[in-house]
C-alpha positions as CSV (number, residue, x, y, z in Angstrom):
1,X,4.0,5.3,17.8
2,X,3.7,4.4,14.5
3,X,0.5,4.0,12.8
4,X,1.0,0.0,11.9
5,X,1.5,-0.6,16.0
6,X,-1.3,1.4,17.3
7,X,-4.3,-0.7,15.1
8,X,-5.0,2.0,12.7
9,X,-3.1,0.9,10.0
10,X,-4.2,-2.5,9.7
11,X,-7.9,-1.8,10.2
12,X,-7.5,1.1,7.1
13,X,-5.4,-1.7,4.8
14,X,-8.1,-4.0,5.5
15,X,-10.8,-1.1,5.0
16,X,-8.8,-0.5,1.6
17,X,-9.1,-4.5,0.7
18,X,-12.7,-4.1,1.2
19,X,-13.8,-1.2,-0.6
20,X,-11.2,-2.4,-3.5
21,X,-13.6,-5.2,-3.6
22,X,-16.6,-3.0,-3.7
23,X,-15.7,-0.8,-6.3
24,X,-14.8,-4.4,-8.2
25,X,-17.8,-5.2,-8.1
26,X,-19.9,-1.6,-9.2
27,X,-17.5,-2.0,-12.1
28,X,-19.6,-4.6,-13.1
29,X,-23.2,-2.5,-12.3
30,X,-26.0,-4.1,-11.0
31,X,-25.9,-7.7,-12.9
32,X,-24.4,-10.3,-11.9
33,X,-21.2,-12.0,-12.5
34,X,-19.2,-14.4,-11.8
35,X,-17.1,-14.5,-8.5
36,X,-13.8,-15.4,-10.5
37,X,-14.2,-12.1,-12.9
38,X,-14.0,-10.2,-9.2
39,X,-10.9,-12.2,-8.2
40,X,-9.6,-11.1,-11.7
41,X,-10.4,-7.7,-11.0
42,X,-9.1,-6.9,-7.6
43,X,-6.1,-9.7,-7.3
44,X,-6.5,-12.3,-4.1
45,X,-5.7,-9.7,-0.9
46,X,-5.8,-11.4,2.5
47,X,-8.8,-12.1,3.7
48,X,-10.8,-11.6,0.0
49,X,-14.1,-14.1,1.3
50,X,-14.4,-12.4,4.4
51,X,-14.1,-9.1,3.2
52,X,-16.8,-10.1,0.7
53,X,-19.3,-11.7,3.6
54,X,-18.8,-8.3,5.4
55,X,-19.9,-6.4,2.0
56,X,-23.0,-9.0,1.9
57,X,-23.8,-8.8,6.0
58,X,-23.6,-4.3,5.4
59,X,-26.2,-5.0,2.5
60,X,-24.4,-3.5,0.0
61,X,-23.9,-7.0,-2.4
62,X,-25.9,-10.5,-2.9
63,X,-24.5,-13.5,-3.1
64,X,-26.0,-16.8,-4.8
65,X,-24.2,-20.0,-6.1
66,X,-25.8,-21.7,-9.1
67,X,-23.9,-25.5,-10.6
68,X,-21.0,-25.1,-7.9
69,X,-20.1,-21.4,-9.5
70,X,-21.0,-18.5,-7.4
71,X,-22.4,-15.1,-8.4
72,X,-22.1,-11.8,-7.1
73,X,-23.9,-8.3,-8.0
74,X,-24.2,-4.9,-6.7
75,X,-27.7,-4.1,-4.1
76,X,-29.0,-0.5,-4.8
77,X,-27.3,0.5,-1.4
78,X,-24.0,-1.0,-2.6
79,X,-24.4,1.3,-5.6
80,X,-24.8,4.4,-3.6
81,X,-21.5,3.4,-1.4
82,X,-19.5,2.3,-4.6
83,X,-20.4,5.5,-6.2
84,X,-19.3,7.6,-3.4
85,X,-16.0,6.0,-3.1
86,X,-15.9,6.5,-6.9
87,X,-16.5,9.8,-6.4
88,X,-14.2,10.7,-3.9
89,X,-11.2,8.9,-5.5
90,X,-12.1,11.1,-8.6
91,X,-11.4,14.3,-6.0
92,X,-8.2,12.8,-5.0
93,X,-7.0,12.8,-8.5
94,X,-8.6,15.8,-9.5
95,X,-6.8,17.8,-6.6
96,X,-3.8,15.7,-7.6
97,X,-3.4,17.0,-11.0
98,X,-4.4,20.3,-9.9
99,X,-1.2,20.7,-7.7
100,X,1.0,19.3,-10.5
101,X,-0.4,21.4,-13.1
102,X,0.6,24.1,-10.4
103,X,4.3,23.4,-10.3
104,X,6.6,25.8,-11.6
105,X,8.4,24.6,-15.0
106,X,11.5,22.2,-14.3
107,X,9.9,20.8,-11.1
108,X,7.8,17.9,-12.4
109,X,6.9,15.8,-8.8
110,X,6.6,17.4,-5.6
111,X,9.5,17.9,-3.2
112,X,12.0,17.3,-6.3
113,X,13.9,19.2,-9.5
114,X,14.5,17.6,-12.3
């Protein structure tokens, strides 16, 4: 079965949307800003408000509208969750250039000669 029919995959993409839009917003630390700068930021996935309102119901951002514009910034906890995303991304591409860097000369991607 493949991973788009059995749930999985849709519950990860939409897991991806959501901490896309987290780390969009620790970019920004712990002021606020405006929510078009985050739109700018991460692009207008699916589903963008609602992944938001699930950020805000977790604790992890606050939300305010001031003159019909509204606001967004980081919580302390969202800070601690953006950062360990952060962090482990960083692994991922750490490990990443570790195994290119590993290749024998003439092989520059994995699983192919140039």
């Amino acid at each position: 079965m493949s991973p788009m029919c059995d749930g999985r995959g849709e519950r990860d993409r939409l897991l991806l949307h959501r901490t896309r839009l987290l780390v969009a917003v620790a970019l920004f630390g712990m002021r606020w800003c405006r929510w078009s700068q985050i739109r700018a930021v991460v692009g207008e996935p699916a589903a963008i408000r609602t992944h938001l309102a699930r950020l805000w119901l977790a604790g992890y951002v606050r939300v305010r509208r001031v003159d019909r514009v509204w606001w967004v910034r980081l919580t302390p906890v969202g800070f601690v969750r953006a950062s360990a995303h952060l962090h482990w991304w960083h692994g991922v591409v750490v490990r990443t250039a570790e195994v290119l860097a590993a290749l024998p000369p003439g092989v520059d991607e994995i699983g192919g000669d140039t």
